[in-house]
BAFI-3210 file (N, C-alpha, C; in Angstrom, 3 decimals, decimal comma, padded with zeros to 6 digits):
// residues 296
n [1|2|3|4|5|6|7|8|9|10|11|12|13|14|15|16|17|18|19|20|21|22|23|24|25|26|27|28|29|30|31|32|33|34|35|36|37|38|39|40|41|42|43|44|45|46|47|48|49|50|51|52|53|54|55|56|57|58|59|60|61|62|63|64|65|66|67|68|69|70|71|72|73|74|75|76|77|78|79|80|81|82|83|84|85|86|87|88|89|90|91|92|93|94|95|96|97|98|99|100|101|102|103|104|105|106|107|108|109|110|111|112|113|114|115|116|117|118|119|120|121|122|123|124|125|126|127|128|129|130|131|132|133|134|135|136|137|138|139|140|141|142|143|144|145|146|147|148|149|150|151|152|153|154|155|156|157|158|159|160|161|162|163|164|165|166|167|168|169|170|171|172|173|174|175|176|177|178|179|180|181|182|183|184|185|186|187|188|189|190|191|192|193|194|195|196|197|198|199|200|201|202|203|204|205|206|207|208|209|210|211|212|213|214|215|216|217|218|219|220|221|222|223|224|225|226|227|228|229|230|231|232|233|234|235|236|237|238|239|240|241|242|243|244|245|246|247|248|249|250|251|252|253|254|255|256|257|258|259|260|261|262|263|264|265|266|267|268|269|270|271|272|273|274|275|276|277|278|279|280|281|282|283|284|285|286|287|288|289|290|291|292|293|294|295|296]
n.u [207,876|205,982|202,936|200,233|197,628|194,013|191,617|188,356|186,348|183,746|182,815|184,271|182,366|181,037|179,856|180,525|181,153|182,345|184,347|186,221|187,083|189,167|190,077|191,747|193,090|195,015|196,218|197,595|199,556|200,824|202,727|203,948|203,193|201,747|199,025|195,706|193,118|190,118|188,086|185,699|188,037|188,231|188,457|189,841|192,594|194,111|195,734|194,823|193,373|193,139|190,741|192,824|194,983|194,950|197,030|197,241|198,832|198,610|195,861|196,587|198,505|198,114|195,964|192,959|190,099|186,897|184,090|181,079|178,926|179,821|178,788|180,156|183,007|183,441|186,146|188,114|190,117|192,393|192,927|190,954|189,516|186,868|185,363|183,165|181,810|178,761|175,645|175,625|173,871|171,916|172,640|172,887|174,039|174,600|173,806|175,324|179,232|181,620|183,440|186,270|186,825|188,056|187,501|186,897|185,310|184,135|182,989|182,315|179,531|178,649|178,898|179,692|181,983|184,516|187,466|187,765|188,808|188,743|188,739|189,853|187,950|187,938|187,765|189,760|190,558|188,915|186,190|185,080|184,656|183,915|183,177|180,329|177,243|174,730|172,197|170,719|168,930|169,363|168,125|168,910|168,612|169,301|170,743|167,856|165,719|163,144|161,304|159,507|157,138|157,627|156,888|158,069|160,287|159,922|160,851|163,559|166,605|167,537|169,944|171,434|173,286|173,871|173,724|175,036|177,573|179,985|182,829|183,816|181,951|179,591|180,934|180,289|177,876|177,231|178,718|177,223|174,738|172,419|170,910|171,408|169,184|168,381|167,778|169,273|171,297|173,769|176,321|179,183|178,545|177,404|179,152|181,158|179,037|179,258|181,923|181,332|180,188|177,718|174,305|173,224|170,538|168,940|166,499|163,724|161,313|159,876|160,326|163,333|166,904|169,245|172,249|175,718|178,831|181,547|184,200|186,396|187,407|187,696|188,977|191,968|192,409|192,686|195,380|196,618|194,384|195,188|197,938|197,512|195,199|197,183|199,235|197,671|196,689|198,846|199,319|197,680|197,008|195,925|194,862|193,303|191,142|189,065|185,470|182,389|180,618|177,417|173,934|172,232|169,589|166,274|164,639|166,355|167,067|168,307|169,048|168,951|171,200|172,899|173,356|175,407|177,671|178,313|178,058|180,733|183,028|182,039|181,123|183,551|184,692|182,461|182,111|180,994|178,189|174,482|173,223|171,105|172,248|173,682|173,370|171,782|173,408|174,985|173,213|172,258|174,657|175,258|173,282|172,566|172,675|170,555|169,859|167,926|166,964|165,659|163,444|164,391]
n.v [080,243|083,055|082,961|085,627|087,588|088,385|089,745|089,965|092,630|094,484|097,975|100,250|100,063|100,966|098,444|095,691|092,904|093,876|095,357|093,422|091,923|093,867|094,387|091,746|092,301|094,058|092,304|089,982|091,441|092,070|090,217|090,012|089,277|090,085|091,803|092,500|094,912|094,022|096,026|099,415|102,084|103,309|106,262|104,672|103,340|101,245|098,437|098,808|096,865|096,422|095,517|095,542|095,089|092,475|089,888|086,973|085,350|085,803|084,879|082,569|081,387|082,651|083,718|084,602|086,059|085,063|086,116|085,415|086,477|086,672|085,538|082,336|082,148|085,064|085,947|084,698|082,651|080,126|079,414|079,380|080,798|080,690|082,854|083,056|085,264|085,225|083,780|081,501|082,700|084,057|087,265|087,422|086,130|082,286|079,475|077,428|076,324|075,920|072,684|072,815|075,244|076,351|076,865|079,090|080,257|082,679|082,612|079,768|079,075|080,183|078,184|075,231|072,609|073,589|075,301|077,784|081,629|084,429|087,370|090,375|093,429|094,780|097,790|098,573|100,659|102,502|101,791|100,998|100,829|103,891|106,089|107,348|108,377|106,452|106,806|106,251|104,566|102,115|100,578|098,536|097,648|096,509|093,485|091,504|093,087|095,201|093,142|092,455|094,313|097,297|098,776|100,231|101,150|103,144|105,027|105,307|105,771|105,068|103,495|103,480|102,419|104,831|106,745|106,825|108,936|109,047|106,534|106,892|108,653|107,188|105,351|107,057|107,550|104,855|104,284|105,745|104,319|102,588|099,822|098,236|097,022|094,476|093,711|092,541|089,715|088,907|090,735|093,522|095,187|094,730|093,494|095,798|096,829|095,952|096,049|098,461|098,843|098,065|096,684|093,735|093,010|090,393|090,707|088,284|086,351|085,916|087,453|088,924|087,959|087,760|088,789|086,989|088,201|086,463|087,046|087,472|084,735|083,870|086,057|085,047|083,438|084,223|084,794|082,539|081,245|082,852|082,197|079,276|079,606|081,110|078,917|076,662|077,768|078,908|076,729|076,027|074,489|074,708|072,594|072,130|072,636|075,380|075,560|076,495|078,957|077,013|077,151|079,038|079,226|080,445|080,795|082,245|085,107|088,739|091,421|094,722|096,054|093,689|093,532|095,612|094,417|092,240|093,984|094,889|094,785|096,100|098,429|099,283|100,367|102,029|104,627|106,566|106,035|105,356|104,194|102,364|101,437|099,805|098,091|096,632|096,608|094,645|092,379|092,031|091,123|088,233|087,065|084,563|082,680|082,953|084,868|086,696|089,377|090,834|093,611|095,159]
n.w [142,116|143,421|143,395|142,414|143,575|142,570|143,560|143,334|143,645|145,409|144,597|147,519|150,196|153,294|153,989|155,787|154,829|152,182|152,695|154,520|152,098|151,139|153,527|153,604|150,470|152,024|153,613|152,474|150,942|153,118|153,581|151,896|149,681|146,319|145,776|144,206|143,839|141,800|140,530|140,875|141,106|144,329|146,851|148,513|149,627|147,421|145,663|142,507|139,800|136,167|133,663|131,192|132,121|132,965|132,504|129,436|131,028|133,268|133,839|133,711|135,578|138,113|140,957|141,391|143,275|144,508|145,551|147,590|145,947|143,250|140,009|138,662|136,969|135,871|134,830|133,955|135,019|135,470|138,194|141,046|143,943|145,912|148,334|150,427|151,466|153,771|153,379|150,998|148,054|149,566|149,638|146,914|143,661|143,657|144,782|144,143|143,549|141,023|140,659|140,479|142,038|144,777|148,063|151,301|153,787|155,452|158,313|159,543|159,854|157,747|155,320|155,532|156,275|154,678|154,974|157,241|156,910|158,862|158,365|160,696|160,787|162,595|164,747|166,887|168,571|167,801|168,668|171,913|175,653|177,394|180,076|179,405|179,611|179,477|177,808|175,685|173,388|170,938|167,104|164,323|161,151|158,490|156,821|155,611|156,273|157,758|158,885|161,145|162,776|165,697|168,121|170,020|168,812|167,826|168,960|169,260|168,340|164,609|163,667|160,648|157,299|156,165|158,539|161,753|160,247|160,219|161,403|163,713|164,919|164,975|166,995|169,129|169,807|170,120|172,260|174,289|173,903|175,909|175,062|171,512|169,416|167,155|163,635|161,795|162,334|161,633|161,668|162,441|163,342|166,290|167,322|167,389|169,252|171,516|172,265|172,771|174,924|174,949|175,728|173,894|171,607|169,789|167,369|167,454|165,915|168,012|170,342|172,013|171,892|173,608|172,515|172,265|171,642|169,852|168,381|170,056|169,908|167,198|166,798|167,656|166,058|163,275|162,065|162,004|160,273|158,148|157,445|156,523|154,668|152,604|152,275|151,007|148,735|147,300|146,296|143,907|141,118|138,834|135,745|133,447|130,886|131,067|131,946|130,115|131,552|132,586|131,634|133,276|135,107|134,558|136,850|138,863|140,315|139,978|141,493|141,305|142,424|142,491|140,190|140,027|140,447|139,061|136,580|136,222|135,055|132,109|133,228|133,733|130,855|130,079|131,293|131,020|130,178|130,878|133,529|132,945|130,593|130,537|131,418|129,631|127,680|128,714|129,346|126,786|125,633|127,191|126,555|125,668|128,065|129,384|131,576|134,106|134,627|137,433|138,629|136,859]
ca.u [207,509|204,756|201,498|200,017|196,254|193,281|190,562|187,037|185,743|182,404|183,652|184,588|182,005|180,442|179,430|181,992|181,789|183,385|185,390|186,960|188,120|189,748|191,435|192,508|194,380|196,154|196,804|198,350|200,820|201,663|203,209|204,950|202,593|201,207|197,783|195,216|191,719|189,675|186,732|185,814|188,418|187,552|189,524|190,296|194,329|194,840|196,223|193,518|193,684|191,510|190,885|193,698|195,981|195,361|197,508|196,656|199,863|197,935|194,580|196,896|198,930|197,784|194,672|191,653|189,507|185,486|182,979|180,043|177,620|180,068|178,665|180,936|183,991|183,703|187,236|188,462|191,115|192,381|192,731|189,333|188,826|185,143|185,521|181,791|181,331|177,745|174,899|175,145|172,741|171,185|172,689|172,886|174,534|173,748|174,733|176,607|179,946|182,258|183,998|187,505|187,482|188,443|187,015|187,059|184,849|184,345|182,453|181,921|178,023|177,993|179,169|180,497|183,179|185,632|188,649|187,523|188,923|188,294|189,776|189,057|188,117|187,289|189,273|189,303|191,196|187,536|185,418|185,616|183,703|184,198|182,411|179,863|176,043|174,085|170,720|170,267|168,775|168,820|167,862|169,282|167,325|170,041|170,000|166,988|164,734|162,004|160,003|158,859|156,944|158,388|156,344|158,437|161,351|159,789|161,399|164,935|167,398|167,950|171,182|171,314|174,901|174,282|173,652|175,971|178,138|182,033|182,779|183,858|180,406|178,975|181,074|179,778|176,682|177,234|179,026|175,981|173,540|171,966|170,754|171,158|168,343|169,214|166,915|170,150|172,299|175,082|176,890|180,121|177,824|177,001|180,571|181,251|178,477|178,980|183,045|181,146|179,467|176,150|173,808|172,966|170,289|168,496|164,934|163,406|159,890|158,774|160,576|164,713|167,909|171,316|174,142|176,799|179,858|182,390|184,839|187,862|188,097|187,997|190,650|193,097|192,548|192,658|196,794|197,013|193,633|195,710|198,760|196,950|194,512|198,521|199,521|196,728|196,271|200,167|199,665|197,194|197,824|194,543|195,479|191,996|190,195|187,755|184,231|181,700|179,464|176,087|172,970|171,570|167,945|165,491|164,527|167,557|166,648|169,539|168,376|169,592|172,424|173,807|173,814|175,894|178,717|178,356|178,648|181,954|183,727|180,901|181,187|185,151|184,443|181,488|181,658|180,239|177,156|173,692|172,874|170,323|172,373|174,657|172,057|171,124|174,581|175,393|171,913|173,072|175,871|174,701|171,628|172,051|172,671|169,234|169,738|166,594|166,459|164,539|163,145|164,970]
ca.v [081,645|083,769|083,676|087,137|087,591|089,449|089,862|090,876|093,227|095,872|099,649|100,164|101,260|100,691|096,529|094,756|091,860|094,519|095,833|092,335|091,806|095,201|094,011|090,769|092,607|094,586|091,134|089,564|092,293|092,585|089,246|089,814|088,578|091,149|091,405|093,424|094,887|094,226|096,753|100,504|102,634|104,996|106,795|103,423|103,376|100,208|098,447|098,088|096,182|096,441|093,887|095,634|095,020|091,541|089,483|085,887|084,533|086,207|084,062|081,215|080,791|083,425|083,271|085,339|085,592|085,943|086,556|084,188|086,825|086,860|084,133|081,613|082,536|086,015|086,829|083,471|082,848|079,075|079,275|080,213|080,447|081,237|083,351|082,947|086,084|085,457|082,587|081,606|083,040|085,477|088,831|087,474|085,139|081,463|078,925|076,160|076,513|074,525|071,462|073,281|076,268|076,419|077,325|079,452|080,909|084,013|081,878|078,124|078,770|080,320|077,438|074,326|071,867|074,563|076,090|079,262|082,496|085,029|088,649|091,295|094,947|095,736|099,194|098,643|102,391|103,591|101,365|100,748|101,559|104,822|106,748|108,010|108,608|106,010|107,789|106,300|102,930|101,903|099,938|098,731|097,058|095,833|092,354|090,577|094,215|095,484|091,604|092,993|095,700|096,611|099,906|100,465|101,498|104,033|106,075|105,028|106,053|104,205|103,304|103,027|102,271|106,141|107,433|108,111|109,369|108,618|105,274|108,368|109,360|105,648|105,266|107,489|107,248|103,416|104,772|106,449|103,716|100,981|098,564|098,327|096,215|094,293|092,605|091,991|089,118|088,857|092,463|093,530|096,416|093,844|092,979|097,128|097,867|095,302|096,750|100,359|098,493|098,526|095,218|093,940|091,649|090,420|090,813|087,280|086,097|085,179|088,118|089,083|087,018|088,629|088,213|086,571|087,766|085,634|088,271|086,988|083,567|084,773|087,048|084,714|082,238|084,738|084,950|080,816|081,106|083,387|081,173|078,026|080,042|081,162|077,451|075,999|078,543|079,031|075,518|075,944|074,630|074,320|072,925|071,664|074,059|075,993|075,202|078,130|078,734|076,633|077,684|079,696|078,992|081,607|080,858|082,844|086,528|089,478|092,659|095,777|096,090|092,630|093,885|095,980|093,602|091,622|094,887|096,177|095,096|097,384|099,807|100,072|100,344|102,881|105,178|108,017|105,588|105,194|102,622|101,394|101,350|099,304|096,304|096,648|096,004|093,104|090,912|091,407|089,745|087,314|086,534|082,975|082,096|083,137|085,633|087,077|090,820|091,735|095,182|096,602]
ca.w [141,945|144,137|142,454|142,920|144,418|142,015|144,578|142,965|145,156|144,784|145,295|148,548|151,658|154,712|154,135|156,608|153,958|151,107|153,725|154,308|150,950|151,124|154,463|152,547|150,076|152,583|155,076|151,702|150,900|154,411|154,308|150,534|148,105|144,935|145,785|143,765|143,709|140,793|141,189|140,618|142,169|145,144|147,733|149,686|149,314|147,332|143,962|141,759|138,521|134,943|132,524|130,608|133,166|133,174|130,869|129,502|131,872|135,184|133,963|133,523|136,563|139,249|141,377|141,439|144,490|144,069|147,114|147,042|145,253|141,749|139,668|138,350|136,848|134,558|134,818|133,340|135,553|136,533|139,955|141,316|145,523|146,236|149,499|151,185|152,830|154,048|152,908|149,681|147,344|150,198|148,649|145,180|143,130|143,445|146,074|143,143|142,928|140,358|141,719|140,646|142,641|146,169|148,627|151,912|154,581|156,167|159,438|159,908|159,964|156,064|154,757|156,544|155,663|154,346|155,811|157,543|156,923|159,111|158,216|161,170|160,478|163,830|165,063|168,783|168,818|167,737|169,366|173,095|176,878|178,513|180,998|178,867|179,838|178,375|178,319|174,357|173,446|169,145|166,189|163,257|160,158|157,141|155,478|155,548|156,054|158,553|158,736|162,111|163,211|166,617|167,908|170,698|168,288|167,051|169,814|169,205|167,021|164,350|163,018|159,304|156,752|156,294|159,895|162,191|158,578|160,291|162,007|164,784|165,461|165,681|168,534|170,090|169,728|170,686|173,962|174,694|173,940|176,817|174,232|170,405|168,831|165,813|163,249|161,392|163,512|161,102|161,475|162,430|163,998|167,044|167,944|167,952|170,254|172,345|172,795|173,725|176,188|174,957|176,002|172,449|171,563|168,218|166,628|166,689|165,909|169,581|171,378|171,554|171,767|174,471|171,438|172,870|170,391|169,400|168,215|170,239|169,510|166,017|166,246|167,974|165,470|162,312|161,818|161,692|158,792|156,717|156,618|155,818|152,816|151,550|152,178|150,303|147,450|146,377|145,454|142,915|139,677|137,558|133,835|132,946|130,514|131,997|131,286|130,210|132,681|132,138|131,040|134,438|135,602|134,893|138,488|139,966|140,114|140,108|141,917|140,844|143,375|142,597|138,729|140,077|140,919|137,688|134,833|136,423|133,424|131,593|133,643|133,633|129,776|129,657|132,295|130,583|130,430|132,108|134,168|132,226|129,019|130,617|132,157|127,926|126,698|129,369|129,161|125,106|125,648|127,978|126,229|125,511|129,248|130,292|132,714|134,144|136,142|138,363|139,094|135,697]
c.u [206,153|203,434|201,014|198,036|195,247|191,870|189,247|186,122|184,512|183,348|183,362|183,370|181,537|180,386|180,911|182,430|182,458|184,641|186,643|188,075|189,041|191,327|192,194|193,626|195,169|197,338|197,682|199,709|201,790|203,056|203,701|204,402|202,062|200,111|196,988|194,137|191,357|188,148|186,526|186,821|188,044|188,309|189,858|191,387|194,044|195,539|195,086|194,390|192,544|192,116|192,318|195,178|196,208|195,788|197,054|197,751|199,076|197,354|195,337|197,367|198,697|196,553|193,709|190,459|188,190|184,864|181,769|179,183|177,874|179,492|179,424|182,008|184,254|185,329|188,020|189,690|191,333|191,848|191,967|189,629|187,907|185,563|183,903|181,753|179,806|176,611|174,477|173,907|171,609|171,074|173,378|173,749|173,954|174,736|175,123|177,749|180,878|183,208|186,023|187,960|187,737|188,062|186,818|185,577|184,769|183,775|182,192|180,167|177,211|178,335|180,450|181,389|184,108|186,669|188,022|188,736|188,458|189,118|189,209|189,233|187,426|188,007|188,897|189,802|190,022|186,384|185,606|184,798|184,390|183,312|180,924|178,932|175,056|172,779|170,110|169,689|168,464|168,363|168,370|168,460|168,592|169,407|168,798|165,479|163,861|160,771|159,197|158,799|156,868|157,752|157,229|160,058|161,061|160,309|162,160|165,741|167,664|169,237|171,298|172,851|174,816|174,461|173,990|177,085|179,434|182,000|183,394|182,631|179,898|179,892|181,358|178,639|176,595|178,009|178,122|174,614|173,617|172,139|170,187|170,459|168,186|168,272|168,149|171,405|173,425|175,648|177,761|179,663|177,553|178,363|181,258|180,650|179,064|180,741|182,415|180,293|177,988|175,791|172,915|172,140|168,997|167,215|164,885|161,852|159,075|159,443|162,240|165,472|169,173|172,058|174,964|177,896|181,055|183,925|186,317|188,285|188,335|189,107|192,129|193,327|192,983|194,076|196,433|196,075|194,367|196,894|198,140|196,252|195,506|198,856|199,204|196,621|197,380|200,763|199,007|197,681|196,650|194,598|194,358|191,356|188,854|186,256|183,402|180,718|177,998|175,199|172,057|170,146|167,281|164,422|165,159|167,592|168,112|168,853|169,685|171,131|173,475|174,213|174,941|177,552|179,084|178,842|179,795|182,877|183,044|181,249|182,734|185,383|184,012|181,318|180,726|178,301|176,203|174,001|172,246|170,656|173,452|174,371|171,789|172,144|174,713|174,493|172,034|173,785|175,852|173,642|171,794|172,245|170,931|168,925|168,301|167,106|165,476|164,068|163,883|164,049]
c.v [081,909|083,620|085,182|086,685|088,583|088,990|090,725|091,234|094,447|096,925|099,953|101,164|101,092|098,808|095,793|093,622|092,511|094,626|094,714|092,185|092,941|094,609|092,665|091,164|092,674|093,428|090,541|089,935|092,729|091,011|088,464|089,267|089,937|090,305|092,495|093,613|094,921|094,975|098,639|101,599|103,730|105,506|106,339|103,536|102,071|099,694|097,628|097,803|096,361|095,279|094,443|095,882|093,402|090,410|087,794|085,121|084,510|085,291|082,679|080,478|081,787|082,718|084,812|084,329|086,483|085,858|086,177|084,587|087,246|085,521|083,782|082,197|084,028|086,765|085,194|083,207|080,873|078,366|080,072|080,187|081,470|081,888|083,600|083,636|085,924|084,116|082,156|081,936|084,045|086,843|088,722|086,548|083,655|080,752|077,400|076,610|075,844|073,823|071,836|074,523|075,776|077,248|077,614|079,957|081,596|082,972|080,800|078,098|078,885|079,397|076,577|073,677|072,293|075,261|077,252|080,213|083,937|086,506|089,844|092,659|095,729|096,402|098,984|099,995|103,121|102,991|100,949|101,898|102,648|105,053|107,365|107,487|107,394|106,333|107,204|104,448|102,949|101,212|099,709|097,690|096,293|095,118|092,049|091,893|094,004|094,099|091,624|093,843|096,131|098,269|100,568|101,287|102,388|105,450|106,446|105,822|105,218|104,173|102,920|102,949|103,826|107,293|106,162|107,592|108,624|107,234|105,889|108,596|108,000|105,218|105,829|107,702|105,396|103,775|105,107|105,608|102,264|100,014|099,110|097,093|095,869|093,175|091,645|090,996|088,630|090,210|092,812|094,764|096,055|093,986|094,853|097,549|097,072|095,959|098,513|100,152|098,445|096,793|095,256|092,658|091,650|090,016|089,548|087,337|085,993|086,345|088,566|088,481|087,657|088,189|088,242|086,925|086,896|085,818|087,685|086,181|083,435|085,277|085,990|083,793|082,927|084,689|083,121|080,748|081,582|082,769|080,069|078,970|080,247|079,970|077,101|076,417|078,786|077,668|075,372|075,923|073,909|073,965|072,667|073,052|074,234|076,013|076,455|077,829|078,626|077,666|077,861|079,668|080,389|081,839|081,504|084,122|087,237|090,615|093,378|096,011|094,647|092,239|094,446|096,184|093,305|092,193|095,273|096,277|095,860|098,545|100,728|100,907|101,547|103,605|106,860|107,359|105,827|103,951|101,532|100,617|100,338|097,919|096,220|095,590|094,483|092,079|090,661|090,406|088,316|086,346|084,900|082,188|082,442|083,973|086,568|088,139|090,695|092,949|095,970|097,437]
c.w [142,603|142,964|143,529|142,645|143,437|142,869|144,195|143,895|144,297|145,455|147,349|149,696|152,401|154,968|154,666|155,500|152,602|151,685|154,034|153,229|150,592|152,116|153,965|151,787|150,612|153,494|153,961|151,742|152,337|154,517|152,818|149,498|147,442|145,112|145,194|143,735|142,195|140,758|140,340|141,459|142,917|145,648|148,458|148,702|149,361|145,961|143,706|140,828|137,716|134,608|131,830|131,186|132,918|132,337|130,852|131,016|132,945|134,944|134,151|134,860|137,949|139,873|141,358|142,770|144,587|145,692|146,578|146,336|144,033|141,383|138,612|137,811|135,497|134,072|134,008|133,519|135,877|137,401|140,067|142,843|145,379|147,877|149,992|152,291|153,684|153,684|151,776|148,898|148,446|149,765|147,466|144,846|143,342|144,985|145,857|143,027|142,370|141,218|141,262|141,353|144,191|147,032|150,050|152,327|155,754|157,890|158,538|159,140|158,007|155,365|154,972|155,965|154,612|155,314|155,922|157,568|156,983|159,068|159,640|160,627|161,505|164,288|166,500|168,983|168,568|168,824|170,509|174,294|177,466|179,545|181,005|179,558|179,227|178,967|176,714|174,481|171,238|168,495|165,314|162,787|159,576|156,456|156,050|155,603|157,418|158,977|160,300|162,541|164,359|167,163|168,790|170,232|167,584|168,048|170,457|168,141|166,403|162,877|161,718|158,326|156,336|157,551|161,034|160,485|159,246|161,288|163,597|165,477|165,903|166,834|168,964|170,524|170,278|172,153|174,571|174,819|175,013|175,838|172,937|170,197|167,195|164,954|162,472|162,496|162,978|160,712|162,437|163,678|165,656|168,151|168,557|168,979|171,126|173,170|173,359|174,678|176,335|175,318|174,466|172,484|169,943|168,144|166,684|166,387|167,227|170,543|170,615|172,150|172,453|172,913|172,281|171,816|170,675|169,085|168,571|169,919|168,219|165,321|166,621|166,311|163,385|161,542|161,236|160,407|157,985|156,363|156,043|154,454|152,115|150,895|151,005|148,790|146,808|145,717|144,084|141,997|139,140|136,083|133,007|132,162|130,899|130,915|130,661|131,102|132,377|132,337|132,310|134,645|135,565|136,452|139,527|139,258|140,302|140,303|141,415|141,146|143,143|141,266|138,723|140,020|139,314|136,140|135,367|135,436|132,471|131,899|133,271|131,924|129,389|130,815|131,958|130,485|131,256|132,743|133,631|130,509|129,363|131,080|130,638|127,451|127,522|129,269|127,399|124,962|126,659|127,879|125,861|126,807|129,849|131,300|132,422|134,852|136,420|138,757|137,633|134,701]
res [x|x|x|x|x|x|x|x|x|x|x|x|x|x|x|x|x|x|x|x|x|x|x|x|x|x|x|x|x|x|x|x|x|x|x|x|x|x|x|x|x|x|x|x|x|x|x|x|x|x|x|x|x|x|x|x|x|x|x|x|x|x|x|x|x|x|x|x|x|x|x|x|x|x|x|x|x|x|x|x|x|x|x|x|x|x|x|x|x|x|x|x|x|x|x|x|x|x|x|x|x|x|x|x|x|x|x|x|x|x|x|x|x|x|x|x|x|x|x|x|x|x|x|x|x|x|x|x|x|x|x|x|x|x|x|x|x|x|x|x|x|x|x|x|x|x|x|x|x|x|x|x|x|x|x|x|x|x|x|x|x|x|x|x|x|x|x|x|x|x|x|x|x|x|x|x|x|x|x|x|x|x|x|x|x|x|x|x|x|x|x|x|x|x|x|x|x|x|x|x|x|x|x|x|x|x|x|x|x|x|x|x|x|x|x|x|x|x|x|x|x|x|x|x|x|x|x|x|x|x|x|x|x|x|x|x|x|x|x|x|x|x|x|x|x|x|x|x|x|x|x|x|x|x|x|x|x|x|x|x|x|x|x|x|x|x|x|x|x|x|x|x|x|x|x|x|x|x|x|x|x|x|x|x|x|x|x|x|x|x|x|x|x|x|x|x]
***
């Protein structure tokens, strides 16, 4: 019998690594498995799931599929695969994970000696070189933030996950631009300009870096990752009872945004709630693990 796929995902929007697990679901179901989001729902067409959806049988013999910045197992599922969108413990969570889950990655480089799985969500029907003028040159900031001050960009446009608003407008605005300048060098944003023909190269400490993308060899190779992660993962059969998850280092901070991830069972709960009444109730219930905020 199929095990069926619960994929904990943050609400759906701009971050290529949400975006992923989005296209995950859909690459599942394309190819007959019951795959579901576990998350807040938005106006991304997919099947979500609540906790009161999910029965003890699912926890028992299904799988559940976290993204490296849930920590350890809050859904208390079995079968665990850790999906390592990015560098462990960079945008939150930790970078231990137990010696029964399984585990995948988004690239080779975030975390080596794992089967890579690479999902694309690049629209080549939006992105792509025409004829256009390039008279523009840009910037973008993201992860890691502004760590150099770059004066010459102050007389660029700069590209932010709210400006240009439609993934429409950014390419065209990337049709239009010579060279996008990128402090961020893991972004999905890179591989786009570089299809609108822009020359793309990345913020370092001593000067900037051509990006060479990668993009194709990627894509060829993406179909063969998603049979093997099926392969691999419709074997799971976890009977060991699941541990509780040790006593967390008050050394490992949780910014606001990566609280965010963590209360969604809260939230699904209390939506008439604040925000702050809802970081209250969860470090309550949490309180003998040690969790520390940051900024609350």
């Amino acid at each position: 019998m199929q095990k069926k796929y619960i994929i904990w995902a943050p609400q759906y929007d701009k971050s290529n690594g949400i975006r992923v697990l989005y296209k995950l679901h859909d690459a599942l179901r394309e190819k007959g498995y019951e795959a579901y989001i576990y998350s807040i729902p938005s106006e991304h067409k997919c099947n979500y799931i609540t906790d009161s959806q999910i029965t003890k049988e699912m926890r028992k013999n299904d799988i559940v599929i976290y993204p490296e910045i849930v920590v350890h197992n809050p859904l208390r599922f079995q079968n665990v695969v850790r999906y390592v969108l990015y560098y462990p413990g960079k945008n939150g969570g930790t970078d231990e994970y137990d010696d029964y889950e399984m585990k995948f990655t988004y690239l080779k480089k975030f975390y080596d000696n794992v089967d890579e799985l690479f999902i694309s969500t690049l629209d080549t029907k939006i992105f792509y070189k025409d004829n256009s003028v390039k008279d523009k040159n840009c910037y973008f900031i993201y992860k890691g933030g502004k760590w150099k001050d770059i004066p010459e960009f102050d007389n660029m446009i700069k590209i932010t996950m709210q400006y240009p608003a439609t993934k429409d407008e950014l390419s065209k605005l990337l049709r239009e631009t010579k060279t996008l300048y990128s402090y961020d060098d893991c972004t999905q944003l890179l591989d786009e300009a570089v299809l609108c023909g822009c020359d793309v190269k990345i913020v370092r400490e001593n000067g900037f870096e051509n990006f060479h993308s990668s993009y194709k060899e990627q894509f060829e190779n993406a179909d063969r990752n998603l049979e093997n992660f099926i392969k691999k993962t419709q074997k799971m059969n976890y009977t060991e009872k699941i541990r509780k998850p040790p006593i967390i280092s008050n050394t490992i901070f949780y910014t606001k945004e990566n609280l965010k991830i963590l209360l969604y069972k809260y939230i699904f709960h209390n939506k008439k709630r604040t925000y702050k009444h809802i970081v209250k109730k969860f470090y309550h219930s949490v309180n003998a693990y040690n969790y520390k905020p940051q900024g609350i």
